[in-house]
N, C-alpha and C positions, 0 to 999 in steps of 0.2 A: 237682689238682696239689699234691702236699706242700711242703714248705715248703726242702726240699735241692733239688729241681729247680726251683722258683721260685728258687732263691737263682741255681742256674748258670745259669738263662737272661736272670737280668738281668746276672751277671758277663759274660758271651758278647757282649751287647748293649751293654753302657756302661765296660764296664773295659778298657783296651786292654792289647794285651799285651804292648806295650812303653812305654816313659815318652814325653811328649806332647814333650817335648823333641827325643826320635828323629822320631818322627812327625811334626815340624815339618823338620826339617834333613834328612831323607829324599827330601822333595819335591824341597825347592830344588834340592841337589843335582843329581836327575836332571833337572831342568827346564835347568837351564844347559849339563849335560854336552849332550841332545837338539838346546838352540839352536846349541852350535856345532857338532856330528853332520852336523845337517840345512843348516850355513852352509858347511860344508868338503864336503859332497856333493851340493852346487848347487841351483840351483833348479828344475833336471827333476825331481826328486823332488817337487815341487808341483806342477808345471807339467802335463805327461803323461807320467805311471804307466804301463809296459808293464808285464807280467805279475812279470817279475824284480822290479821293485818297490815292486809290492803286495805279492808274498812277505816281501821284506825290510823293510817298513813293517810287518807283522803280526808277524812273528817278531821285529820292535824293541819293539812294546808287549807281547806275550807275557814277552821278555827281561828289558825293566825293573819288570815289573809286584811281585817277589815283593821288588826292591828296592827298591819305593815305598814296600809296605805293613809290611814287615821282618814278624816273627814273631807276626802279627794281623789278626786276621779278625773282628776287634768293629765292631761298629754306629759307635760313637762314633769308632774308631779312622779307618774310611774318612773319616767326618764331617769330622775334624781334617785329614786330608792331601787332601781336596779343597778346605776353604777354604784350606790353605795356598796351593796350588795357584794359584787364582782370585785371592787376594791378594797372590799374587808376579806373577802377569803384569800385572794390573791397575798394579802398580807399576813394575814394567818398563816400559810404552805411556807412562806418566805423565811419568818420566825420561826415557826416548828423546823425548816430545813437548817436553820443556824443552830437551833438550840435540839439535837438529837436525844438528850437524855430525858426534855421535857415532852418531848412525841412520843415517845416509850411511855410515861407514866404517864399520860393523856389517853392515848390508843391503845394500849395494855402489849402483852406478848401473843401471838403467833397459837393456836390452843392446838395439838395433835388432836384428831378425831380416830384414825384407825393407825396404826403398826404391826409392820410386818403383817397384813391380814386378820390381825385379832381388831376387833370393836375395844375404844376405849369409852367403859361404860359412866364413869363418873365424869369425864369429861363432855361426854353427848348430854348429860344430866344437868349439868353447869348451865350450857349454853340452851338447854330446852330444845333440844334438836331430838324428833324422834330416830328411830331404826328407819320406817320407811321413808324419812325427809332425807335422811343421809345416803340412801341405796337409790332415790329420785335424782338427788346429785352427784353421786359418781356415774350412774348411768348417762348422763347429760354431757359426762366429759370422757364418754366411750367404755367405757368399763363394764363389764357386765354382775361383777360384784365383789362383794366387800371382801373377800378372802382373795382378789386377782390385785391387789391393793398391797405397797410397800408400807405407802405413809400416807393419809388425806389430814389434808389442814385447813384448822379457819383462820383464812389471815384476820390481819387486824382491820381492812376495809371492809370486811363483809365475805370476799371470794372464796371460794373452797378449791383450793388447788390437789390435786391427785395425781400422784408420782403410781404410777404400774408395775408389778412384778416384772422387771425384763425376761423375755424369755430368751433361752440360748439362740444365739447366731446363728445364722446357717454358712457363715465361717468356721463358728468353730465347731457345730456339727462336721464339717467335711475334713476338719484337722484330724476330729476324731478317727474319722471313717480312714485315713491315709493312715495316722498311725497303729489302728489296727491291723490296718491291711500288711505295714512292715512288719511289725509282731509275727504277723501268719507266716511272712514271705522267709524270716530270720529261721521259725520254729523249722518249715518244711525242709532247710539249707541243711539244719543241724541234724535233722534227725536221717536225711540223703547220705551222710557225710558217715553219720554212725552207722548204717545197714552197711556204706561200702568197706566201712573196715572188719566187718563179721565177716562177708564172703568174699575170695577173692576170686580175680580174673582164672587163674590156674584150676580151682574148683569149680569156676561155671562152668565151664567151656567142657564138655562130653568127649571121651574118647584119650584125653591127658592125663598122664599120670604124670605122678611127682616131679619126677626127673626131666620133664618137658616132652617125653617118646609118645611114643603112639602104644598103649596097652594091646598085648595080646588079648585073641576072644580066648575065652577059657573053655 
């Protein structure tokens, strides 16, 4: 390799081909524009993806890609606008973790989707979530449906978390079962207890009369 093409493949490699300045303000940029994109068109867009978009999720990093990188294709150049990248969110989690009241009114509240087994229908309606999108994702987290369903929720990252009707214990099934069993065991004592006081030993016994003798046959 002579020494002109050793020159342009390290310019290609380490020189970027716009000032580090752009390459830093590029990122940020699209990073803030994306956060409020994706805050203004909900969290179905996290949540469950149908086909429409996933389209429009690819063709958004397609979109902003040539405005990330502006007029460079250097080694170094990528380098720069991804630690920007990781060093603006990292700063971002940092500040929203100090400032909690400003995360809540960024990322909004917690949306219930079902209780107690009932569908909440203006809330699926809100978030654009159909019946069958929400019955795909409780099944996905074991559940077989909406009515086996305490509470499902769409947090605020996207996730749909689903708490389960508990069903009784088979502790306290078998508390059950013992304290029926005492129930039974109490009722049969009392009622042994009442028969022996109707009849007495002196009238079971054949052949006794009152007075203890032995009856004459008549």
């Amino acid at each position: 390799m002579d020494q002109s093409a050793l020159g342009a493949l390290i310019s290609d490699l380490f020189v970027p081909g716009v000032s580090i300045a752009e390459k830093i303000l590029r990122p940020i940029i699209i990073y803030l524009f994306l956060v409020v994109l994706l805050r203004v068109g909900g969290r179905r867009e996290l949540a469950q993806m149908n086909a429409f978009d996933l389209v429009v999720l690819l063709m958004l990093a397609n979109a902003v890609q040539n405005a990330i990188i502006g007029d460079d294709n250097s080694l170094l150049g990528g380098m720069i606008g991804g630690t920007t990248l990781i060093v603006l969110n990292v700063g971002v989690n940092w500040y929203l973790y100090r400032h909690p009241g400003l995360d809540r009114r960024i990322e909004g509240a917690p949306t219930v989707l079902v209780k107690h087994g009932r569908l909440l229908k203006h809330h699926l309606k809100r978030e654009m979530i159909t019946e069958p999108e929400l019955l795909a994702m409780i099944r996905r987290q074991g559940v077989d449906s909406v009515e086996s369903c305490d509470e499902v929720t769409l947090e605020t990252s996207g996730v749909i978390s689903v708490v389960a009707k508990q069903p009784r214990s088979e502790d306290q099934i078998r508390q059950d079962i013992v304290e029926r069993l005492d129930r039974i065991e109490q009722l049969l004592a009392s009622t042994g207890k009442s028969d022996g006081a109707v009849t007495s030993p002196a009238s079971a016994r054949p052949g006794l009369g009152a007075g203890g003798g032995e009856q004459a046959p008549a």
